[in-house]
C-alpha positions in Angstrom: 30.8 1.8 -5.7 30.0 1.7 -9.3 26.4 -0.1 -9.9 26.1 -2.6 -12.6 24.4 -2.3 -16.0 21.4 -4.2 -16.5 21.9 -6.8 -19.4 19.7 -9.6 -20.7 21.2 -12.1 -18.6 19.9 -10.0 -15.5 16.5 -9.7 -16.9 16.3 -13.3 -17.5 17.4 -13.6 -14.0 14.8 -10.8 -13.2 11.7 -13.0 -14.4 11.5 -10.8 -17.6 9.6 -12.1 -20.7 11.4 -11.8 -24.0 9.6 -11.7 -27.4 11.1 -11.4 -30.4 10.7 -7.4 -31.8 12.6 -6.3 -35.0 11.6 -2.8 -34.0 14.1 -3.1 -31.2 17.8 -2.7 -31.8 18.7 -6.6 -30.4 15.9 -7.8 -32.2 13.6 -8.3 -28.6 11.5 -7.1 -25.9 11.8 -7.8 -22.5 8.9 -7.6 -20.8 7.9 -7.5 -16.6 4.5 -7.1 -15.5 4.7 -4.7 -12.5 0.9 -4.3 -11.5 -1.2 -7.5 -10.7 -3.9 -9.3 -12.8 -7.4 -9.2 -11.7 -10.2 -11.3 -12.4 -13.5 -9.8 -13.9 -16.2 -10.9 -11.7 -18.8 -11.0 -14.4 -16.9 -13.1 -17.0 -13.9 -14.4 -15.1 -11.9 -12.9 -17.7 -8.1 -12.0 -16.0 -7.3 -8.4 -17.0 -4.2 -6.3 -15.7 -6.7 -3.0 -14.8 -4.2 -0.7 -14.5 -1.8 -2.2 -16.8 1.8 -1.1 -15.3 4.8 -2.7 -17.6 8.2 -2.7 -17.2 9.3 -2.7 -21.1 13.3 -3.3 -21.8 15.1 -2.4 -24.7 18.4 -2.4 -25.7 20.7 1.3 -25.8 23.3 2.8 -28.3 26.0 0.6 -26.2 24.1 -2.2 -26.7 26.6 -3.8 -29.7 29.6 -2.3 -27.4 28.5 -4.0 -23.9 25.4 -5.1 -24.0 23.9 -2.8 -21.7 19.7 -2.0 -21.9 17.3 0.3 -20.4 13.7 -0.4 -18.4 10.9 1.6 -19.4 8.2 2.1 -17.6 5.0 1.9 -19.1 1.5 2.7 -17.3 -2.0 1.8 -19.8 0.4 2.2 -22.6 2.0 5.6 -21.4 6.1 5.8 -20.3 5.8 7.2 -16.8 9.1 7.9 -15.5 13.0 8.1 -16.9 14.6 4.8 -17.8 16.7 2.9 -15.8 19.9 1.1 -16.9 21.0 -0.6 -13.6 20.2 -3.2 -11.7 20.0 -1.5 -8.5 17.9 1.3 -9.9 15.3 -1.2 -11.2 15.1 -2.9 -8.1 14.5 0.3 -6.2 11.9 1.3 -9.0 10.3 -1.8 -8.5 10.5 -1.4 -4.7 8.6 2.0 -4.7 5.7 0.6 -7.3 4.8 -2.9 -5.7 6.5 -2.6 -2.0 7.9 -6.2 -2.7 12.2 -6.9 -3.7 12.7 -7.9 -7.2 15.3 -10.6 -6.8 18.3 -11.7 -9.3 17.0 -15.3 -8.6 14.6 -16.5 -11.6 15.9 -18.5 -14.8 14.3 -18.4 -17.9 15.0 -20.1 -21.2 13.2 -17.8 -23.7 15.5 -15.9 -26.2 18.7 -17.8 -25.2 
């Protein structure tokens, strides 16, 4: 069974953040917190300690189908290969948090 390409429909459906980013070839970055926030107990201040991110971004193919790739990004470093499916970014997801990454969430930012 051919798996499906990850496009910015599926990340809004993902819960992905999108930003506008002219460094990126469509012009935004998709964003997915992967580790949780934690508060400072001697400020209160929420900070994400170990500061996991999964970074999207769209490929060469992008113009021809639309198709992007998930980085991921640990404290500002990429940590393993890209992934351009669906499937593969819900197992990647799977194997960082334990928890199922759904195709379930809408979002309204960047159309």
């Amino acid at each position: 069974m051919e798996q499906k390409i990850l496009t910015e429909k599926d990340l809004k459906r993902l819960g992905f953040t999108c930003v506008e980013n002219d460094m990126y070839i469509n012009k935004k970055q998709w964003l997915l917190q992967v580790s949780n926030d934690y508060v400072d107990e001697e400020n209160g201040e929420i900070i994400n300690r170990d500061g996991t991110w999964f970074d999207a971004i769209g490929t060469w193919n992008f113009q021809k189908n639309g198709e992007m790739a998930v980085n991921t990004l640990c404290r500002g470093n990429y940590v393993c290969r890209a992934v351009n499916t669906v499937e593969d970014l819900q197992l990647l997801f799977f194997a960082l948090t334990g928890n199922k990454l759904e195709l379930e969430h809408e979002c309204s930012t960047c159309g």
